[in-house]
N, C-alpha and C positions, 0 to 999 in steps of 0.2 A: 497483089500477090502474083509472084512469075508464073510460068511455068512450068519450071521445075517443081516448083510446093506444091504447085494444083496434081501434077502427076505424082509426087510421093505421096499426097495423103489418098490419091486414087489408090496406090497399087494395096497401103497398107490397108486400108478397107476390103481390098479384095480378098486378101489374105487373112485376115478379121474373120470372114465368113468360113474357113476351111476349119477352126476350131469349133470342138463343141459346144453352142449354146447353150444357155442359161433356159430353162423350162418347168412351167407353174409347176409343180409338186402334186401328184395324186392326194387329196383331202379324202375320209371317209364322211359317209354320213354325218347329219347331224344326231345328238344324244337321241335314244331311243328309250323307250321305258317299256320295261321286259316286263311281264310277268313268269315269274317261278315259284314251280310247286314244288314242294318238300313233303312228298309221301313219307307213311311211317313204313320201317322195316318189317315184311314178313318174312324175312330167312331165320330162321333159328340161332337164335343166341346171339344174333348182330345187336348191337344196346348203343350205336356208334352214331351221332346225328351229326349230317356236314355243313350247316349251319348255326350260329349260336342268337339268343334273342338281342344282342346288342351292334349283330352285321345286321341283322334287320334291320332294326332304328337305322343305321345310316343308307341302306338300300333305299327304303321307304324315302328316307328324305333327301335321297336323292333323284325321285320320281318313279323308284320302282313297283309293282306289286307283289306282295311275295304272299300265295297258301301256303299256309302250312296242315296238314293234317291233321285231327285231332289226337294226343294220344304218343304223337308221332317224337318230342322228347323225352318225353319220362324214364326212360330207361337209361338215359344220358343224367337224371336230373334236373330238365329243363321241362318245365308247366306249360301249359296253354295259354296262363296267365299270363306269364312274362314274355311268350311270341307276341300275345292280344295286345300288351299296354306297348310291345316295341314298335305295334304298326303292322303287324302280322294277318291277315283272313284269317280263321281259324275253319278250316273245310270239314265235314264229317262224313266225308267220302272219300274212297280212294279215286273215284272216275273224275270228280271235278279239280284234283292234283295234275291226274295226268293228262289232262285238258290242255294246263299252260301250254306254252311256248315255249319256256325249257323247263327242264324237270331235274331238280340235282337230287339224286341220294349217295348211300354209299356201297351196298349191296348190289350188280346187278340188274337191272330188274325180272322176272318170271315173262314168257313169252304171253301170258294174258294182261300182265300188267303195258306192256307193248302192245296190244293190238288199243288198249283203250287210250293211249296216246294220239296226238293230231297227224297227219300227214306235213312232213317237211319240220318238225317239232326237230329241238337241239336235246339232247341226254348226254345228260355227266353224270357218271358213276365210276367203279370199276369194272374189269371186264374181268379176270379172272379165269384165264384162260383154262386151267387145268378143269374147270367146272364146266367148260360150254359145249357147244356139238354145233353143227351145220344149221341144225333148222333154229338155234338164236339169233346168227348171222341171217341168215334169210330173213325171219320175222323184223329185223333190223333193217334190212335194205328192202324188206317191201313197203314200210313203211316212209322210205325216203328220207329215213331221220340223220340228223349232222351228231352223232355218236361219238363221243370225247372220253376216251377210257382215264382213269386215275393214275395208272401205272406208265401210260404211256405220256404224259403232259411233261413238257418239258419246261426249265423256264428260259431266261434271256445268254445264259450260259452254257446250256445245255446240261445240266442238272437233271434228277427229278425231284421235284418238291415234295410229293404225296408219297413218292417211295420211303424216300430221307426220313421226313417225319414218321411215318410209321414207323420205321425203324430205329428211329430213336425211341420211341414210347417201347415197343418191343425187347429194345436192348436194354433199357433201366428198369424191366420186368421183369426179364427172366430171371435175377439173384435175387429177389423177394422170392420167387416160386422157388426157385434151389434151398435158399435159409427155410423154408415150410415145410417139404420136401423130404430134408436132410434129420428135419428132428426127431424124436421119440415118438414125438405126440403120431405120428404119420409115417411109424414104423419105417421110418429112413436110421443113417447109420449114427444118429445119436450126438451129429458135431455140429457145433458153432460153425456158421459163414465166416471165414478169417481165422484169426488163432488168440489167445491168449498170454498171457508172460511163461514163459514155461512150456509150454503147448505148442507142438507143430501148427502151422497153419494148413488149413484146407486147398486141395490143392484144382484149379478151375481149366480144364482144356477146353480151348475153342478153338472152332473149324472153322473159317474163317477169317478175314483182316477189312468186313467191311463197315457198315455204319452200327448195324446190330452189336458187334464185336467190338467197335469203339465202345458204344456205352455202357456193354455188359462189362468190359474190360476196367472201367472206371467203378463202375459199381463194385465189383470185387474187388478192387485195390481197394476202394473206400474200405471197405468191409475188413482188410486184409489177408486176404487170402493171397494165393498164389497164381499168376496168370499165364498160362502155356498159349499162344496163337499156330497155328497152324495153316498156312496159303503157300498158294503158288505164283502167285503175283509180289516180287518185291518191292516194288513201288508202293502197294497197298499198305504192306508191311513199314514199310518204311514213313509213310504218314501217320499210318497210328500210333506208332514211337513219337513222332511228332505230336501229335496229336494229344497226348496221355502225358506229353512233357517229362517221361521217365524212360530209363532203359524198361524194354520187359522181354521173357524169350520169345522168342518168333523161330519160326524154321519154314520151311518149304515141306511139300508133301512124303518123306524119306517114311516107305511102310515099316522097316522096321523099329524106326525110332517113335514115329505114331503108336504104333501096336503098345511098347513099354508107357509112353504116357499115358495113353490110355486108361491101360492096367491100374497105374498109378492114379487115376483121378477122381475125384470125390466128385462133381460135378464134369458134363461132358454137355456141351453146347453145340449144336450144329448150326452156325450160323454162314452160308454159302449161297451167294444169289446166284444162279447159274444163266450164262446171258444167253448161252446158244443153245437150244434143243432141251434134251430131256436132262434129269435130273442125274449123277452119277455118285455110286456108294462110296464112300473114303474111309468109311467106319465099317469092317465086315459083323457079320454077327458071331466070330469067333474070338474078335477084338473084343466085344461087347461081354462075353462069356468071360473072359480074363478080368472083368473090373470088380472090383470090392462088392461084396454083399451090402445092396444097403445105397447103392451111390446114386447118383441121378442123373440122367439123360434128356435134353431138351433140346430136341429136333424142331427148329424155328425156320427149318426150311421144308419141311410138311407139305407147305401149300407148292410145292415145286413139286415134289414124289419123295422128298427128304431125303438126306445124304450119310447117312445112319442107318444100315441092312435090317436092324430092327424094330424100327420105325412104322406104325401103322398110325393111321388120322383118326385123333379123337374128338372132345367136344368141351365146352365149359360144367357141362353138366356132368361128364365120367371124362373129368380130364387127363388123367393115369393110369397103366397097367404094368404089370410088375413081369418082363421075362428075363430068366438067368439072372434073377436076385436085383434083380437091375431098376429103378422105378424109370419109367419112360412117361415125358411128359409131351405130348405133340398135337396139340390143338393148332389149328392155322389161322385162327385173328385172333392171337395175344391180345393186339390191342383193344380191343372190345372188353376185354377186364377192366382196364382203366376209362369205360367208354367217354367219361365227361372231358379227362384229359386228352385222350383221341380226338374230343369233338372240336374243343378248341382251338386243336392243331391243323386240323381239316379245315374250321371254317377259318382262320386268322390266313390259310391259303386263297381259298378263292374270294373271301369278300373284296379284295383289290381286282383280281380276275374278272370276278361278276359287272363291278362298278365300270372299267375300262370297254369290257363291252357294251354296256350301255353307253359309254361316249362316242363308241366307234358307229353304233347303228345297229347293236346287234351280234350275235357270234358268226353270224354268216359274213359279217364285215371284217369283223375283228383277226377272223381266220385270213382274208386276205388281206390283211395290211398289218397281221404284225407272224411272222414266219415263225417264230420257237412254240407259237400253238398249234402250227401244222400238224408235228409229230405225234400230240395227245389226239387226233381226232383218226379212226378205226374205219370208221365206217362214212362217209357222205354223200348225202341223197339218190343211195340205191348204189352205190359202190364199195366194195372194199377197198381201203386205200391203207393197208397196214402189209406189208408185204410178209412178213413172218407169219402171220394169223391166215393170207392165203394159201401158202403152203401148208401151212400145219392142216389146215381144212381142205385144201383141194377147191376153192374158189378162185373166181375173176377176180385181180386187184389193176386197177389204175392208180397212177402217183398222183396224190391230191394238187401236184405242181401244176399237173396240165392243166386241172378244173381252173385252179388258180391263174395261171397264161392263158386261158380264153376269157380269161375276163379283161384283158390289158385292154 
């Protein structure tokens, strides 16, 4: 070889090294085997369990250990029996639940059910901002717990999974309660959901153009009735035509054209997820005063401060109050009606969730090596790490990226 070759395959090597190399791939842990507790719910009226006995069975045999409570599905329709034969501990304590290592419910938990938690322990649940104060946040970061709210979990998309769903159970609910509602039996105005040959059909205003509103909006077309949407977002509006595969009216928020449908409306849905700050009326209570004697209002945004001036928060138990002739229906976990159907939806979410962390090492792993779970986690090891929830409360937030960058 001359020379020259010896020098060109010098130089090209040289120059070889100025790109960037090829380098081993960060690996997580090897699988870990979690154990999770499944407390039963003590808030009132919650009947919602977020696992089902058959993500058990594949938990379990996939090395995990899962308590469940005693007691803790039965208001879902799920026994102890069928946790026990899916591979389930069946616990008759709430302390030896909140013992595990993570803890899923759906509720919250109560600041005593926190304190009997471990230190550095993972909690999934929801947070439910409109419910909480400073000293839940506190009792949360004194414990050091890695804190994953429901609402906030995003998936690989940027979705939310647990919103969606609920909102779908929610939105194919509310015209069941409307057709109940609307009848004799329930001193409503005496009409058919839809119409018959002959017969006007009923006519269905909703506020809203989001997922709630997709399925309510299908449900009353099933039904036949008539469907008014109402947003401000055209986009939104313009997917749910999509979406519903038919024309249907839509408008944008114009008061005086609102006020007349209203007026007009046999059923009135408030279905408006509000993304920034506090909730705002779109419905006054003078709109409310103009509707048919007899019609029916369901304010499915309650749990926000509701978007309907007449709106107060009620319960499964006095789910209805009648003002300006009006039946007002505003419970905030619709889906707890349907709890078994809720429950399915819930667990068919995390059983994939649950399993990936145990491949990763863990949620303390899984959190750093897969980034769309960042966004669900509120709180980590004595931090605020949700920056909206700081404000709203007046606390210290750090961005869970840094925790995540000092680990490189």
């Amino acid at each position: 070889m001359n020379e020259s070759s010896k020098s060109g395959f010098a130089k090209l090597a040289q120059e070889q090294t100025l790109y960037p190399q090829e380098a081993p791939a960060k690996i997580s842990k090897k699988h870990q085997s979690m154990q999770i507790g499944v407390p039963q719910e003590i808030a009132d009226q919650e009947k919602r369990m977020p696992i089902k006995p058959s993500s058990v069975g594949v938990l379990v045999a996939n090395g995990h250990e899962v308590l469940v409570e005693s007691g803790a599905g039965e208001s879902a329709n799920f026994s102890d029996d069928e946790y026990s034969e899916a591979g389930a501990q069946i616990a008759y304590s709430a302390k030896e639940v909140f013992e595990c290592r993570t803890v899923l419910k759906v509720e919250p938990p109560t600041i005593k059910e926190i304190e009997m938690m471990k230190p550095g322990s993972t909690l999934i649940s929801a947070f439910q901002a409109g419910k909480q104060n400073t000293k839940y946040l506190e009792a949360i970061n004194k414990k050091k717990l890695i804190a994953i709210g429901y609402e906030f979990i995003e998936d690989k998309v940027g979705g939310l999974p647990l919103v969606r769903a609920m909102s779908e159970v929610a939105g194919s609910t509310v015209m069941i309660i409307a057709a109940e509602y609307l009848s004799s039996a329930n001193n409503g105005r005496g009409v058919i959901l839809g119409g018959i040959t002959g017969v006007p059909p009923t006519r269905v205003v909703i506020i809203g153009a989001g997922t709630v509103a997709e399925f309510a909006a299908r449900a009353a077309l099933g039904h036949g009735a008539e469907v008014r949407v109402f947003d401000n977002q055209i986009y939104k509006m313009r997917r749910l035509k999509h979406s519903l595969g038919q024309e249907i009216y839509t408008s944008t928020y114009d008061e005086a054209l609102l006020k007349k449908e209203v007026q007009e409306a046999d059923v009135l849905i408030g279905a408006v997820r509000f993304e920034k700050g506090k909730s705002k009326m779109l419905v006054t209570e003078d709109m409310v005063m103009s509707m048919k004697p007899g019609s029916v209002i369901i304010d499915v945004s309650i749990d926000h401060g509701g978007c309907i001036e007449t709106s107060e928060l009620t319960n499964h138990k006095k789910p209805v109050f009648v003002k300006h002739d009006v039946t007002h229906y505003c419970v905030p976990n619709i889906a707890s009606r349907v709890a078994r159907t809720a429950s399915l939806a819930i667990s068919n979410i995390f059983t994939p969730i649950l399993l990936e962390a145990g491949d990763c090492g863990g949620f303390d792993e899984m959190i750093y090596t897969h980034r769309w779970l960042q966004k669900g986690v509120y709180s980590y090891k004595g931090t605020l790490t949700n920056l909206a929830l700081a404000k709203r409360f007046n606390l210290a937030f750090k961005d869970i990226s840094l925790f995540m960058a000092a680990r490189i």
